[in-house]
Kinemage of the C-alpha trace (Angstrom):
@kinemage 1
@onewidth
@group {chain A} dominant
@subgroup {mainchain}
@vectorlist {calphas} color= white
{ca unk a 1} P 11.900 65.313 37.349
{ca unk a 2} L 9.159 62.445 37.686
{ca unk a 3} L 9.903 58.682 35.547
{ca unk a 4} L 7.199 58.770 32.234
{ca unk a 5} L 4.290 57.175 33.838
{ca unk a 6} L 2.452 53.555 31.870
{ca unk a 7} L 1.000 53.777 28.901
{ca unk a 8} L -2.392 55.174 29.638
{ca unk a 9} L -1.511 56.550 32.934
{ca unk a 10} L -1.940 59.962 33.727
{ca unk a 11} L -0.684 62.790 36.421
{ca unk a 12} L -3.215 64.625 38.695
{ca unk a 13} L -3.495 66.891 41.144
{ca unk a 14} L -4.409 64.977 43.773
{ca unk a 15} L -3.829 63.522 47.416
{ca unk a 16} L -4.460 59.837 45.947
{ca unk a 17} L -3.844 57.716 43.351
{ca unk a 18} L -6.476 56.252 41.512
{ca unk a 19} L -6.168 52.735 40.008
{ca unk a 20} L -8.422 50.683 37.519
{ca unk a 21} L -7.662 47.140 37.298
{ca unk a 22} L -8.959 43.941 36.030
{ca unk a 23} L -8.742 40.402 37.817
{ca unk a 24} L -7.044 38.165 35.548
{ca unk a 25} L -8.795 34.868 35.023
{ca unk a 26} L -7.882 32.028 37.270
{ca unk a 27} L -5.657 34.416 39.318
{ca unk a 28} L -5.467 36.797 42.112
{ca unk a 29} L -2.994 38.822 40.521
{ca unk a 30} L -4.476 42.476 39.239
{ca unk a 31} L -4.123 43.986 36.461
{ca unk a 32} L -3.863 47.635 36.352
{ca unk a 33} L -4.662 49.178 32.839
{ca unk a 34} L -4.254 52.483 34.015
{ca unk a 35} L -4.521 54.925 36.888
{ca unk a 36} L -4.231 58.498 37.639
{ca unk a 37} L -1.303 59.144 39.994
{ca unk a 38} L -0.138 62.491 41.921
{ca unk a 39} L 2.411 65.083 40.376
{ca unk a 40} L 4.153 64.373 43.730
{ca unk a 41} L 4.349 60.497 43.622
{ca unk a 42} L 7.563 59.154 42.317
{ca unk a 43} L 8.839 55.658 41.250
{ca unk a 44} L 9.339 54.696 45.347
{ca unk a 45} L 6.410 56.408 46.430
{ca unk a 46} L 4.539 54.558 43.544
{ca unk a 47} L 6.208 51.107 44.577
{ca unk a 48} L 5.264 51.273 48.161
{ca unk a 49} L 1.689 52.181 47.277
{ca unk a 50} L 1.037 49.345 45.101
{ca unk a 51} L 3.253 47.010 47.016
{ca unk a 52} L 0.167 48.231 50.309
{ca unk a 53} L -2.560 47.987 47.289
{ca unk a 54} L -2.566 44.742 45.404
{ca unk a 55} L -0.509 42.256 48.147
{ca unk a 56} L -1.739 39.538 46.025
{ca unk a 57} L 0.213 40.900 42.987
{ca unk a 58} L -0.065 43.510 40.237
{ca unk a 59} L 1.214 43.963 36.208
{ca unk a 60} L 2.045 46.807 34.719
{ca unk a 61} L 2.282 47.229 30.801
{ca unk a 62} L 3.128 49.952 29.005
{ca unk a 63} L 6.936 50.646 31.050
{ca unk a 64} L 9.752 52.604 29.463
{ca unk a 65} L 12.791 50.619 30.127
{ca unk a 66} L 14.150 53.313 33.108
{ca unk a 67} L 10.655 52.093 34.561
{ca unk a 68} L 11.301 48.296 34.414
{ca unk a 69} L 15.003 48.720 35.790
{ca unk a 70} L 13.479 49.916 38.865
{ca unk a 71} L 10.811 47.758 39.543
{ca unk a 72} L 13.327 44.802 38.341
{ca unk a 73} L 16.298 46.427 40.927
{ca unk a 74} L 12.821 45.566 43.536
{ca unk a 75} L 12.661 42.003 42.638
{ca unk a 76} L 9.815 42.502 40.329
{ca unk a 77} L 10.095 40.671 36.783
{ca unk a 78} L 10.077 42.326 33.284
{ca unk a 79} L 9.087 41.675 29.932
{ca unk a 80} L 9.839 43.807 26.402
{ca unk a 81} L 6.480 43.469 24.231
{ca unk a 82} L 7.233 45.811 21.685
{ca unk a 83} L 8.316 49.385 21.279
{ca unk a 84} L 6.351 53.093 21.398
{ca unk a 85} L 6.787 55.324 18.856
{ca unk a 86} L 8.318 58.696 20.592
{ca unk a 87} L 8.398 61.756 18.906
{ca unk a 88} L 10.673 65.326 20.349
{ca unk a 89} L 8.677 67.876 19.796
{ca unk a 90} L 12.256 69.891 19.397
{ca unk a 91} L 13.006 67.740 16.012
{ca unk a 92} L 11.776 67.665 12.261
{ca unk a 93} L 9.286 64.851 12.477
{ca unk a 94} L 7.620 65.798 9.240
{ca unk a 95} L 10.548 66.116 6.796
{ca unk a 96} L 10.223 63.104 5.254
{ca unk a 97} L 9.091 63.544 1.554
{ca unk a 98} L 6.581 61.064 1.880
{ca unk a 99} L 5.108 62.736 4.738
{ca unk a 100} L 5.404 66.368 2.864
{ca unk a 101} L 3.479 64.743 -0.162
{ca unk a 102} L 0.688 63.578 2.213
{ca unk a 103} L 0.425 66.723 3.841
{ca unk a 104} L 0.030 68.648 0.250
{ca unk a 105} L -2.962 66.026 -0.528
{ca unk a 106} L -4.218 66.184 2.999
{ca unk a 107} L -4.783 69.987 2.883
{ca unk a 108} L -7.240 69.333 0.369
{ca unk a 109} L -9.474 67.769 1.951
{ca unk a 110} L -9.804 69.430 5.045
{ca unk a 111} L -8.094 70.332 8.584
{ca unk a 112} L -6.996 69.800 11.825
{ca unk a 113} L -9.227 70.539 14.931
{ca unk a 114} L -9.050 70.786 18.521
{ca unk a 115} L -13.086 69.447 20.138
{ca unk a 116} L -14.003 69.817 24.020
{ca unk a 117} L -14.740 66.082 25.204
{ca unk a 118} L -18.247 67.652 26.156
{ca unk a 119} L -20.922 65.241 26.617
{ca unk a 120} L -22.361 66.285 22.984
{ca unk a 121} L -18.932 65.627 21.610
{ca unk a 122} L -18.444 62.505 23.001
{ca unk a 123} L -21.374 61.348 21.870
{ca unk a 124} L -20.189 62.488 18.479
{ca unk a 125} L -17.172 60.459 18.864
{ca unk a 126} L -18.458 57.481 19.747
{ca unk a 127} L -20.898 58.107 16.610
{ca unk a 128} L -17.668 58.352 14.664
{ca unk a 129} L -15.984 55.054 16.561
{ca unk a 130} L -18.911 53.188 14.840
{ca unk a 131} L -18.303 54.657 10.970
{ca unk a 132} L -14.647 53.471 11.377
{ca unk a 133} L -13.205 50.269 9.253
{ca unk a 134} L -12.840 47.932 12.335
{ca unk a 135} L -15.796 48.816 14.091
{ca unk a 136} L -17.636 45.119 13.248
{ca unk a 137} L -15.257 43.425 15.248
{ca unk a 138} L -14.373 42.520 18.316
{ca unk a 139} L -11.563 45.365 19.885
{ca unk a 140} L -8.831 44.965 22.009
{ca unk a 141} L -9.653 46.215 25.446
{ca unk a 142} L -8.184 48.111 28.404
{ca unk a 143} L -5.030 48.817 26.485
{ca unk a 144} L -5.823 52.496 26.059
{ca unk a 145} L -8.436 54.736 27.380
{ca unk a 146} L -11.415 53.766 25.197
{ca unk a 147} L -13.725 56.515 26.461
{ca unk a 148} L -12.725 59.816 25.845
{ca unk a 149} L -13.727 62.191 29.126
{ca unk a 150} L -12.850 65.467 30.613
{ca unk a 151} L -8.879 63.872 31.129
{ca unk a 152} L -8.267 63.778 27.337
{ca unk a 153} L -7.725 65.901 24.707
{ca unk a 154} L -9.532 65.571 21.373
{ca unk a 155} L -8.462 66.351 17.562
{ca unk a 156} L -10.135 65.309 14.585
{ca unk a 157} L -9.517 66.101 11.076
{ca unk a 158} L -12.742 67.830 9.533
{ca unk a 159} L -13.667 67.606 5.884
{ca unk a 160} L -14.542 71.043 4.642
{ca unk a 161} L -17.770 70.146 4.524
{ca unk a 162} L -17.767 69.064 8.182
{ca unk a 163} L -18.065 65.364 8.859
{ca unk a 164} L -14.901 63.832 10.599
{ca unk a 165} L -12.341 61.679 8.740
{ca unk a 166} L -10.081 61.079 11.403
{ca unk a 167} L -9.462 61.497 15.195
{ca unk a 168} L -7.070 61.029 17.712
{ca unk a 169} L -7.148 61.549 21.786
{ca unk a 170} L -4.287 62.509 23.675
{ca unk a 171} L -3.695 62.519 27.822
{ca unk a 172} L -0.655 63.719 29.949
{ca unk a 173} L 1.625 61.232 30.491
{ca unk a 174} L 4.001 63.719 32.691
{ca unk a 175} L 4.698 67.046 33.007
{ca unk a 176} L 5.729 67.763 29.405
{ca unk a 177} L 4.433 64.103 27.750
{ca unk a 178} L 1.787 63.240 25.659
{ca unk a 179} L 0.558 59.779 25.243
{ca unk a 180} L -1.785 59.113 22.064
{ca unk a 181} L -4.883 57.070 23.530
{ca unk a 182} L -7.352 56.122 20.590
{ca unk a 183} L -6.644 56.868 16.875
{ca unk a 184} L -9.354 56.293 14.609
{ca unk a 185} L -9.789 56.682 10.720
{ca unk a 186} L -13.337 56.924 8.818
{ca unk a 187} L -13.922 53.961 6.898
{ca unk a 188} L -14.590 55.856 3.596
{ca unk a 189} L -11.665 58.650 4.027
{ca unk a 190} L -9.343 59.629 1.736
{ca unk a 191} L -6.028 58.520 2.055
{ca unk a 192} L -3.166 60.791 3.587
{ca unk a 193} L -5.575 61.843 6.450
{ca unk a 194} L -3.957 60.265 9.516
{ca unk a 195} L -0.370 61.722 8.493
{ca unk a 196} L -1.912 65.223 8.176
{ca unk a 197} L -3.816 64.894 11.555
{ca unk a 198} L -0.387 63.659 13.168
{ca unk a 199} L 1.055 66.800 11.419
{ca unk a 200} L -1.371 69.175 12.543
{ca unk a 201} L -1.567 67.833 15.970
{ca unk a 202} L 2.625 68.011 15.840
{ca unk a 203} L 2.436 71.814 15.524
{ca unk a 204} L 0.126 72.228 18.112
{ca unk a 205} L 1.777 71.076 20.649
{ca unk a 206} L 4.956 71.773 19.600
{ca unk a 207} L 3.532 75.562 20.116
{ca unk a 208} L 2.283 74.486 23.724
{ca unk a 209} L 5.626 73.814 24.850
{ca unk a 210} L 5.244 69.873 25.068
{ca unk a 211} L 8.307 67.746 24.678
{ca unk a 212} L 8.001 64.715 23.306
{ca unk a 213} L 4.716 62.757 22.212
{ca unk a 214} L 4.168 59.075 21.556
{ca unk a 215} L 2.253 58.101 18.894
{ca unk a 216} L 1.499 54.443 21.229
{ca unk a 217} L 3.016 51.411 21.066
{ca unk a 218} L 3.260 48.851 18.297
{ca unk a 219} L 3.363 45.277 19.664
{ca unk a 220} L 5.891 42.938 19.021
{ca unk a 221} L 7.165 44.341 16.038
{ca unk a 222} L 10.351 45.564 17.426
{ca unk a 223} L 11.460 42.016 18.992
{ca unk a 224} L 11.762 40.642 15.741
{ca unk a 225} L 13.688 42.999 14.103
{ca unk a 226} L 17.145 42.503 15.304
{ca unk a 227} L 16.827 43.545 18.738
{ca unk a 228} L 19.863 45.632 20.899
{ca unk a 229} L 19.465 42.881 23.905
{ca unk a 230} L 19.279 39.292 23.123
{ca unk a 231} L 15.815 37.835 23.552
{ca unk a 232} L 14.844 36.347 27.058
{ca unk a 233} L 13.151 32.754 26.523
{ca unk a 234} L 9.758 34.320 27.095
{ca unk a 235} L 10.546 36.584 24.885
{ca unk a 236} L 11.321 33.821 22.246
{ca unk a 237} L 8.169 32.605 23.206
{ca unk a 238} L 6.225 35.359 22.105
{ca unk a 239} L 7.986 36.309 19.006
{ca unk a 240} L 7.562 32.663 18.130
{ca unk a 241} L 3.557 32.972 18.228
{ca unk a 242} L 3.003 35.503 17.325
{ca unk a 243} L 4.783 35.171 14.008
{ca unk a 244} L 2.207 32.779 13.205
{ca unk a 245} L -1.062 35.169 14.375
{ca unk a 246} L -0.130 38.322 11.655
{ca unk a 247} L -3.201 37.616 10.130
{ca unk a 248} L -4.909 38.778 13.644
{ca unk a 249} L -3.449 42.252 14.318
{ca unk a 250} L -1.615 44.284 11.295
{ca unk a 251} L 1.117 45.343 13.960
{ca unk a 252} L 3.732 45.378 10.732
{ca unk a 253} L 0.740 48.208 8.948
{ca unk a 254} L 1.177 50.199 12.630
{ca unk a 255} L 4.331 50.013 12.183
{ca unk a 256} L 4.811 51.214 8.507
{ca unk a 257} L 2.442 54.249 9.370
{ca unk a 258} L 3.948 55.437 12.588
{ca unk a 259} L 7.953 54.822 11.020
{ca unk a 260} L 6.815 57.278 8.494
{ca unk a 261} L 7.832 60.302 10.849
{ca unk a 262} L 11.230 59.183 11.921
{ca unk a 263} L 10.479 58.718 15.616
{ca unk a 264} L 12.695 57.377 18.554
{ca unk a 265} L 11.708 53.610 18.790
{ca unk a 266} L 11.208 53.128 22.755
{ca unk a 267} L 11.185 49.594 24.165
{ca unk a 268} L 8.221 48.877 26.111
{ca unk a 269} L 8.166 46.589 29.200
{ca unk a 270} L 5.373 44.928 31.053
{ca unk a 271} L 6.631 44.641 35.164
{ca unk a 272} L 5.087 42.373 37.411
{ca unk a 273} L 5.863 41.127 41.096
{ca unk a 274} L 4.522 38.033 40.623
{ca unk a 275} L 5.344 35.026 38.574
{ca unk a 276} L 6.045 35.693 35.012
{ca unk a 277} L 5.465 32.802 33.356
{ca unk a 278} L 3.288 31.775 29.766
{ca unk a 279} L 0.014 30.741 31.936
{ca unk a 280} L 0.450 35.197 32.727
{ca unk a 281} L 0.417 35.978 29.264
{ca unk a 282} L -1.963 33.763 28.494
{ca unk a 283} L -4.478 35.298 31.087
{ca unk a 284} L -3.203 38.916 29.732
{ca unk a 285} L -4.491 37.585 26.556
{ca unk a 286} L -8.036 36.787 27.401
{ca unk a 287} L -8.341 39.864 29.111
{ca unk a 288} L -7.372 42.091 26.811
{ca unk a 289} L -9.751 40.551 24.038
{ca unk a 290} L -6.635 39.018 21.784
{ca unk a 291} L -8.000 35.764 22.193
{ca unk a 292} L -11.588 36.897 20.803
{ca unk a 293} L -10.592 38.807 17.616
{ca unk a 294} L -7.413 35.403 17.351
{ca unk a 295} L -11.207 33.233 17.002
{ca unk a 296} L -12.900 36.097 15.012
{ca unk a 297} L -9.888 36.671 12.128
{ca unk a 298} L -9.116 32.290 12.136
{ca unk a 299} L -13.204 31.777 11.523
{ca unk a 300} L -13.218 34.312 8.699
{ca unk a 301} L -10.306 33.043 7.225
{ca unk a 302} L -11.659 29.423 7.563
{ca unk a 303} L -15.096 30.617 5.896
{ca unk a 304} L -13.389 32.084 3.034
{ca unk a 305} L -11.301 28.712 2.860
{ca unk a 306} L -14.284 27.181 2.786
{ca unk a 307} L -16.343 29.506 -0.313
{ca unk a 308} L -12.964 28.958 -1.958
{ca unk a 309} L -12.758 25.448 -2.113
Protein backbone atom coordinates (compact mmCIF):
# COMPACT_ATOMS: atom_id res chain seq x y z
CA UNK A 1 0.00 0.00 0.00
CA UNK A 2 1.30 3.50 -1.37
CA UNK A 3 2.17 6.63 1.58
CA UNK A 4 -1.06 9.41 1.19
CA UNK A 5 0.38 11.59 -1.41
CA UNK A 6 0.63 16.02 -0.61
CA UNK A 7 -2.10 17.85 -0.25
CA UNK A 8 -3.26 18.49 -3.75
CA UNK A 9 -1.39 15.70 -5.26
CA UNK A 10 -2.97 13.17 -7.14
CA UNK A 11 -2.35 9.36 -8.52
CA UNK A 12 -2.39 8.58 -12.30
CA UNK A 13 -1.99 6.15 -14.56
CA UNK A 14 0.92 7.02 -16.04
CA UNK A 15 4.69 6.31 -17.03
CA UNK A 16 5.67 9.91 -15.53
CA UNK A 17 5.16 12.11 -12.98
CA UNK A 18 4.00 15.39 -13.58
CA UNK A 19 5.08 18.34 -11.38
CA UNK A 20 3.88 22.08 -11.15
CA UNK A 21 6.06 24.29 -9.27
CA UNK A 22 6.72 27.84 -8.56
CA UNK A 23 10.27 29.57 -8.17
CA UNK A 24 10.35 31.11 -4.90
CA UNK A 25 11.52 34.70 -4.90
CA UNK A 26 15.17 35.35 -4.44
CA UNK A 27 15.82 31.55 -4.57
CA UNK A 28 16.53 28.63 -6.69
CA UNK A 29 14.72 26.38 -4.58
CA UNK A 30 11.16 25.09 -6.27
CA UNK A 31 8.24 24.88 -5.02
CA UNK A 32 6.01 22.14 -5.96
CA UNK A 33 2.22 22.86 -5.24
CA UNK A 34 1.20 19.78 -6.63
CA UNK A 35 1.82 17.04 -9.17
CA UNK A 36 0.28 14.00 -10.52
CA UNK A 37 2.40 10.94 -9.69
CA UNK A 38 2.11 7.11 -10.90
CA UNK A 39 0.02 4.39 -8.94
CA UNK A 40 3.42 2.59 -9.12
CA UNK A 41 5.74 5.32 -7.63
CA UNK A 42 6.39 4.97 -3.99
CA UNK A 43 8.03 7.19 -1.27
CA UNK A 44 11.83 5.99 -2.73
CA UNK A 45 10.86 6.00 -6.16
CA UNK A 46 9.34 9.54 -5.48
CA UNK A 47 12.64 10.67 -3.59
CA UNK A 48 14.99 9.69 -6.27
CA UNK A 49 12.87 11.42 -8.90
CA UNK A 50 12.79 14.69 -7.32
CA UNK A 51 16.21 14.36 -5.83
CA UNK A 52 17.17 13.95 -10.39
CA UNK A 53 14.36 16.86 -10.85
CA UNK A 54 14.91 19.95 -8.78
CA UNK A 55 19.00 19.50 -7.80
CA UNK A 56 18.75 22.99 -6.75
CA UNK A 57 16.13 22.09 -4.06
CA UNK A 58 12.40 21.44 -3.69
CA UNK A 59 9.41 21.96 -0.71
CA UNK A 60 6.78 20.01 -0.21
CA UNK A 61 3.63 21.11 1.91
CA UNK A 62 0.84 19.36 2.62
CA UNK A 63 2.92 15.89 4.29
CA UNK A 64 1.24 13.49 6.69
CA UNK A 65 3.72 12.94 9.37
CA UNK A 66 4.67 9.05 7.96
CA UNK A 67 5.62 11.35 4.86
CA UNK A 68 7.98 13.78 6.70
CA UNK A 69 9.69 10.83 8.73
CA UNK A 70 10.90 9.63 5.51
CA UNK A 71 12.04 12.44 3.78
CA UNK A 72 13.57 13.61 7.36
CA UNK A 73 15.28 9.73 7.78
CA UNK A 74 16.89 11.32 3.97
CA UNK A 75 18.34 14.33 5.49
CA UNK A 76 15.58 16.50 4.32
CA UNK A 77 14.09 19.05 7.02
CA UNK A 78 10.45 19.24 8.31
CA UNK A 79 8.07 21.58 9.52
CA UNK A 80 4.31 21.00 11.28
CA UNK A 81 2.03 24.01 9.91
CA UNK A 82 -1.12 22.88 11.07
CA UNK A 83 -3.32 19.84 10.95
CA UNK A 84 -5.99 18.24 8.13
CA UNK A 85 -9.15 17.37 9.08
CA UNK A 86 -9.50 13.39 8.25
CA UNK A 87 -12.61 11.79 8.19
CA UNK A 88 -13.12 7.35 8.03
CA UNK A 89 -15.59 6.86 5.92
CA UNK A 90 -16.21 3.52 8.26
CA UNK A 91 -17.26 5.97 11.35
CA UNK A 92 -20.35 8.20 12.40
CA UNK A 93 -19.11 11.57 11.26
CA UNK A 94 -22.54 13.10 11.36
CA UNK A 95 -23.83 12.16 14.84
CA UNK A 96 -23.24 15.12 16.39
CA UNK A 97 -26.58 16.90 17.32
CA UNK A 98 -25.47 19.99 16.00
CA UNK A 99 -24.70 18.51 12.79
CA UNK A 100 -28.25 16.45 12.81
CA UNK A 101 -30.02 19.91 13.44
CA UNK A 102 -28.23 21.41 10.39
CA UNK A 103 -28.98 18.65 8.28
CA UNK A 104 -32.96 18.89 9.24
CA UNK A 105 -32.71 22.79 8.18
CA UNK A 106 -30.46 22.01 5.28
CA UNK A 107 -33.01 19.63 3.64
CA UNK A 108 -35.12 22.49 3.27
CA UNK A 109 -33.54 24.27 1.20
CA UNK A 110 -32.31 22.05 -1.24
CA UNK A 111 -29.76 19.04 -2.08
CA UNK A 112 -26.72 17.52 -2.76
CA UNK A 113 -25.39 17.05 -6.39
CA UNK A 114 -22.80 15.36 -8.23
CA UNK A 115 -21.79 17.99 -11.80
CA UNK A 116 -19.32 16.73 -14.69
CA UNK A 117 -16.34 19.38 -14.66
CA UNK A 118 -17.47 19.87 -18.42
CA UNK A 119 -16.33 22.96 -19.96
CA UNK A 120 -20.07 24.45 -19.51
CA UNK A 121 -19.83 23.51 -15.89
CA UNK A 122 -16.77 24.94 -15.21
CA UNK A 123 -17.66 27.89 -16.52
CA UNK A 124 -20.60 27.72 -14.18
CA UNK A 125 -18.32 27.31 -11.35
CA UNK A 126 -16.17 29.85 -11.84
CA UNK A 127 -19.52 32.02 -12.30
CA UNK A 128 -20.32 30.76 -8.82
CA UNK A 129 -16.46 31.44 -7.42
CA UNK A 130 -17.37 35.13 -8.18
CA UNK A 131 -21.02 35.24 -6.15
CA UNK A 132 -19.07 33.86 -3.11
CA UNK A 133 -18.36 36.18 0.19
CA UNK A 134 -14.52 36.45 -0.38
CA UNK A 135 -14.49 36.81 -3.91
CA UNK A 136 -13.34 40.86 -3.68
CA UNK A 137 -10.20 39.94 -2.32
CA UNK A 138 -7.12 38.89 -2.95
CA UNK A 139 -6.96 34.62 -2.53
CA UNK A 140 -4.42 32.52 -1.38
CA UNK A 141 -2.80 30.74 -4.25
CA UNK A 142 -1.36 27.38 -5.30
CA UNK A 143 -2.43 25.82 -2.05
CA UNK A 144 -5.19 23.78 -3.66
CA UNK A 145 -6.22 23.13 -7.14
CA UNK A 146 -8.03 26.39 -7.99
CA UNK A 147 -9.33 25.22 -11.37
CA UNK A 148 -11.54 22.51 -11.36
CA UNK A 149 -10.77 20.08 -14.66
CA UNK A 150 -11.42 16.63 -15.84
CA UNK A 151 -9.06 15.32 -12.48
CA UNK A 152 -11.70 16.52 -9.97
CA UNK A 153 -14.84 15.71 -8.85
CA UNK A 154 -17.60 18.28 -8.39
CA UNK A 155 -20.68 18.60 -5.80
CA UNK A 156 -22.71 21.48 -5.19
CA UNK A 157 -25.67 21.93 -3.11
CA UNK A 158 -28.70 23.12 -5.39
CA UNK A 159 -31.55 25.24 -4.11
CA UNK A 160 -34.79 23.74 -5.27
CA UNK A 161 -35.15 26.28 -7.43
CA UNK A 162 -31.74 25.62 -9.01
CA UNK A 163 -29.06 28.20 -8.38
CA UNK A 164 -26.01 26.82 -6.32
CA UNK A 165 -25.46 27.65 -2.62
CA UNK A 166 -22.52 25.75 -2.07
CA UNK A 167 -19.76 23.61 -3.73
CA UNK A 168 -16.98 21.60 -3.03
CA UNK A 169 -14.24 19.67 -5.42
CA UNK A 170 -12.68 16.61 -4.50
CA UNK A 171 -9.42 14.64 -6.23
CA UNK A 172 -7.78 11.20 -5.38
CA UNK A 173 -5.28 11.49 -3.06
CA UNK A 174 -4.53 7.48 -3.19
CA UNK A 175 -6.14 4.55 -3.91
CA UNK A 176 -9.03 4.86 -1.43
CA UNK A 177 -8.38 8.89 -0.36
CA UNK A 178 -10.10 11.84 -1.04
CA UNK A 179 -8.62 15.20 -0.64
CA UNK A 180 -11.20 18.26 -0.57
CA UNK A 181 -9.64 20.93 -3.09
CA UNK A 182 -11.90 24.18 -3.16
CA UNK A 183 -14.97 24.69 -0.88
CA UNK A 184 -17.01 27.54 -1.61
CA UNK A 185 -20.29 29.03 -0.03
CA UNK A 186 -22.76 31.62 -1.87
CA UNK A 187 -22.55 34.84 -0.34
CA UNK A 188 -26.36 35.15 0.26
CA UNK A 189 -26.99 31.30 1.40
CA UNK A 190 -28.73 30.16 4.10
CA UNK A 191 -26.98 28.95 6.89
CA UNK A 192 -26.48 25.08 7.57
CA UNK A 193 -25.57 24.57 3.82
CA UNK A 194 -21.90 23.59 3.99
CA UNK A 195 -22.64 20.89 6.85
CA UNK A 196 -25.40 19.36 4.66
CA UNK A 197 -23.14 19.36 1.49
CA UNK A 198 -20.31 17.67 3.73
CA UNK A 199 -23.17 15.26 4.74
CA UNK A 200 -24.38 14.49 1.47
CA UNK A 201 -21.03 14.23 -0.05
CA UNK A 202 -20.18 11.76 3.23
CA UNK A 203 -22.77 9.25 2.00
CA UNK A 204 -21.66 9.25 -1.31
CA UNK A 205 -18.63 8.15 -0.98
CA UNK A 206 -19.04 6.24 1.83
CA UNK A 207 -21.32 4.12 -0.81
CA UNK A 208 -18.26 4.19 -3.34
CA UNK A 209 -16.16 2.33 -1.10
CA UNK A 210 -13.70 5.31 -0.21
CA UNK A 211 -11.93 5.25 3.09
CA UNK A 212 -11.19 8.16 4.58
CA UNK A 213 -11.66 11.87 3.23
CA UNK A 214 -10.05 15.10 4.37
CA UNK A 215 -11.95 17.94 4.60
CA UNK A 216 -8.16 20.09 3.98
CA UNK A 217 -6.06 21.48 6.25
CA UNK A 218 -6.52 24.28 8.75
CA UNK A 219 -3.30 26.27 9.29
CA UNK A 220 -1.72 26.77 12.38
CA UNK A 221 -4.50 26.20 14.49
CA UNK A 222 -3.39 22.95 15.84
CA UNK A 223 0.23 24.27 17.05
CA UNK A 224 -1.31 26.36 19.46
CA UNK A 225 -3.49 24.21 21.06
CA UNK A 226 -1.41 22.12 23.29
CA UNK A 227 0.46 20.21 20.88
CA UNK A 228 1.59 16.12 21.42
CA UNK A 229 5.42 17.16 20.43
CA UNK A 230 6.97 20.16 21.88
CA UNK A 231 7.30 23.02 19.43
CA UNK A 232 10.60 23.28 17.30
CA UNK A 233 11.95 27.05 17.45
CA UNK A 234 10.57 27.62 13.98
CA UNK A 235 7.73 26.41 15.01
CA UNK A 236 7.62 28.99 17.93
CA UNK A 237 8.29 31.29 15.36
CA UNK A 238 5.29 30.84 13.51
CA UNK A 239 2.83 30.37 16.21
CA UNK A 240 4.28 33.59 17.55
CA UNK A 241 3.15 35.61 14.26
CA UNK A 242 0.79 34.45 13.47
CA UNK A 243 -1.05 34.97 16.73
CA UNK A 244 -0.86 38.48 15.93
CA UNK A 245 -2.25 38.16 11.96
CA UNK A 246 -5.98 36.42 13.09
CA UNK A 247 -7.48 39.28 11.73
CA UNK A 248 -5.97 38.03 8.15
CA UNK A 249 -7.21 34.43 7.79
CA UNK A 250 -10.25 33.10 10.15
CA UNK A 251 -8.20 29.73 10.53
CA UNK A 252 -9.99 29.48 14.27
CA UNK A 253 -13.81 29.84 11.94
CA UNK A 254 -12.14 26.71 9.68
CA UNK A 255 -11.56 25.22 12.44
CA UNK A 256 -14.94 25.52 14.36
CA UNK A 257 -16.73 24.34 11.05
CA UNK A 258 -14.65 21.37 10.14
CA UNK A 259 -14.44 20.14 14.30
CA UNK A 260 -18.13 20.00 13.94
CA UNK A 261 -17.93 16.32 12.49
CA UNK A 262 -15.59 14.77 14.95
CA UNK A 263 -12.71 14.09 12.56
CA UNK A 264 -9.13 12.64 13.18
CA UNK A 265 -6.91 15.83 13.53
CA UNK A 266 -3.76 14.91 11.20
CA UNK A 267 -0.55 16.93 11.60
CA UNK A 268 0.60 18.37 8.49
CA UNK A 269 4.30 18.84 7.57
CA UNK A 270 6.00 20.91 4.95
CA UNK A 271 9.59 18.79 3.86
CA UNK A 272 12.26 20.43 2.21
CA UNK A 273 15.99 19.44 1.28
CA UNK A 274 17.18 22.63 1.50
CA UNK A 275 17.67 25.13 4.22
CA UNK A 276 14.76 25.65 6.43
CA UNK A 277 15.12 28.72 7.81
CA UNK A 278 12.50 32.10 8.34
CA UNK A 279 13.93 33.87 4.98
CA UNK A 280 11.93 30.09 3.43
CA UNK A 281 8.84 30.90 4.98
CA UNK A 282 9.00 34.16 4.26
CA UNK A 283 9.39 33.47 0.41
CA UNK A 284 6.49 30.66 0.93
CA UNK A 285 4.58 33.60 2.04
CA UNK A 286 4.81 35.86 -0.91
CA UNK A 287 4.15 33.15 -3.07
CA UNK A 288 1.31 31.88 -1.83
CA UNK A 289 -0.45 35.44 -1.72
CA UNK A 290 -0.42 35.65 2.42
CA UNK A 291 1.52 38.62 2.21
CA UNK A 292 -1.13 40.39 -0.24
CA UNK A 293 -4.43 39.69 1.60
CA UNK A 294 -1.76 40.45 5.35
CA UNK A 295 -1.66 44.31 3.28
CA UNK A 296 -5.33 43.99 2.06
CA UNK A 297 -7.09 42.99 5.76
CA UNK A 298 -4.23 45.71 7.80
CA UNK A 299 -5.41 48.65 5.10
CA UNK A 300 -9.08 47.93 5.74
CA UNK A 301 -8.68 47.76 9.22
CA UNK A 302 -6.57 51.02 9.18
CA UNK A 303 -9.42 52.77 6.98
CA UNK A 304 -12.03 51.86 9.34
CA UNK A 305 -9.59 53.17 12.18
CA UNK A 306 -9.47 56.01 10.39
CA UNK A 307 -13.73 56.71 9.65
CA UNK A 308 -13.79 55.83 13.35
CA UNK A 309 -11.72 58.31 14.75
Amino acid sequence: MHEILPLSWIRIHGIRPVYRDIALPFSRTRWISCADIPYDYTLQILYEDLSRSYPDGYVLRGCTPSTGTFFLERNCMTLRTGAEAVLELNRAHLERKTVRSSLVRGARQGYVEEIQMNEANQQLFEQFRCETKHAHKPQLRYLFREKPSGVCRCFVFRAYSGEWLGAITLTLRGEMEVHTELMLRHRSAPGDIMESLVAGIFEILKREGFLEWSLGEVPFMMLMQNPEEPLTPMEQLMVSLVSNWKHVYDFEGLYRFKNKFAPLWRPVMLCTNSNLSPFMLAQLAVSMGFTDILTHESLGIFRQSLISA
